[in-house]
N, C-alpha and C positions, 0 to 999 in steps of 0.2 A: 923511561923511554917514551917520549911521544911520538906523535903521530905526524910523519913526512910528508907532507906533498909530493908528488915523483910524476915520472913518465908513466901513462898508461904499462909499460913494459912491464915497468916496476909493482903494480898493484898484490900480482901473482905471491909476488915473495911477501908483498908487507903482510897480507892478507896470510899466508903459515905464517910468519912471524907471530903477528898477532894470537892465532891460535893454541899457537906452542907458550907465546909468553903468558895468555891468561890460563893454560893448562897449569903450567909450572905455580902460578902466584893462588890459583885455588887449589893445588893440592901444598904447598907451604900453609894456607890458613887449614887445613883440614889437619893437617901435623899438628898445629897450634893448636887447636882444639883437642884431641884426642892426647896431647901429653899428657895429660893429668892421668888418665888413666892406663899412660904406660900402654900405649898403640900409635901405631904409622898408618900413612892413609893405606899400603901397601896390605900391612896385616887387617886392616877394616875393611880392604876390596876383599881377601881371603873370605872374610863372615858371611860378606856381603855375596858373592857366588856359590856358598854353599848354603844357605839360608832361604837363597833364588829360586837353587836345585839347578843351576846354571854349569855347573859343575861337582865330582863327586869324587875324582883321583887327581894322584897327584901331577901324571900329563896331565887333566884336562885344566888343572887350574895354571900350571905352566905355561900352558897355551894361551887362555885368555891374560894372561899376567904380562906375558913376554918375556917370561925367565927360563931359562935351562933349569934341568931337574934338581941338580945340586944344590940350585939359590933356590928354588922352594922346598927343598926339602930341609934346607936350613932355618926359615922361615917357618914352614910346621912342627921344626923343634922348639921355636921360641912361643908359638903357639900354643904346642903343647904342653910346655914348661908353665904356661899362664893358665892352663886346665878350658882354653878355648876348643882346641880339637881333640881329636882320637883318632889314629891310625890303626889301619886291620888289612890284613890281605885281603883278595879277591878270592874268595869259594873255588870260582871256575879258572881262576888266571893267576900263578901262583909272582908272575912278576907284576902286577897291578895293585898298587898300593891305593886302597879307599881310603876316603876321608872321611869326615863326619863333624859337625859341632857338636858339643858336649851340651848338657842343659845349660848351663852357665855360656855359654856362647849363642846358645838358641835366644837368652832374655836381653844379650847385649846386642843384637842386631833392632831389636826394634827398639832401645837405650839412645843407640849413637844416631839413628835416623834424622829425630830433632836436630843435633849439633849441625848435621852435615847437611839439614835443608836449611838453616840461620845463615851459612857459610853462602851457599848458592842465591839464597836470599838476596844476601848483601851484593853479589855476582851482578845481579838481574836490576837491582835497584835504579828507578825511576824509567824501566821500559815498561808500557802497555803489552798486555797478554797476546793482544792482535802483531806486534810487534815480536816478541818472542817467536809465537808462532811461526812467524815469517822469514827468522833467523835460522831455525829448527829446519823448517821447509829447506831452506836453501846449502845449509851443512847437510841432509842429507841427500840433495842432487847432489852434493859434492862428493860424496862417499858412493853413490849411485857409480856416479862417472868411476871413478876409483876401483869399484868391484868389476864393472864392464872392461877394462882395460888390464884385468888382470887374469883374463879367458885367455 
């Protein structure tokens, strides 16, 4: 897919476009990488927010995921079947199902880190820091606008 020339009109869309396609082609290399050891970038975001402390049930990882409770719940079975987590109810909340990493999931979160900075690495390649920074800046007025518009 390259990159069109258009109408100022047009920028808006190339510009998701572009977002969405480099979204989709770094999380294909982060699959790449993690097949060998028999994980998705999906079940690596899973380590990766509870490792954070970003999240700790099984709403709140739903939420940050964008899944309905069924496809994560289905997900912390394959999880759990690889001895990454451990499911427990909630003390005070008998419908709240917590999560947890297992030790074995505690030592593969800082494991997969390397892989998935090589990935973004290669992402970043041949931009200046000043340069980055400035892309950063500007995706997050973009997400600024985006939370303001959704009061």
């Amino acid at each position: 897919m390259g990159w069109q020339m258009g109408t100022d009109d047009e920028l808006p869309f190339r510009i998701v476009r572009l977002i969405s396609s480099i979204r989709l082609a770094v999380r294909e290399k982060v699959n790449e990488r993690l097949a060998p050891l028999d994980l998705t970038v999906a079940q690596w975001a899973v380590v990766v927010y509870l490792a954070e402390g970003r999240a700790d049930t099984l709403t709140g990882l739903s939420r940050l995921m964008e899944n309905d409770r069924g496809a994560m719940s289905r997900m912390l079975d394959r999880l759990q079947s690889k001895g990454l987590v451990q499911r427990f109810d909630h003390p005070d909340d008998a419908r709240a199902v917590h999560v947890k990493l297992t030790g074995q999931g505690l030592r593969l979160y800082p494991a997969i880190r390397p892989m998935i900075a090589d990935v973004l690495s290669d992402t970043n390649r041949g931009f200046a820091t000043d340069e980055l920074q400035r892309l950063e800046a500007y995706l997050q007025r973009m997400q600024a606008n985006l939370d303001l518009n959704q009061s």
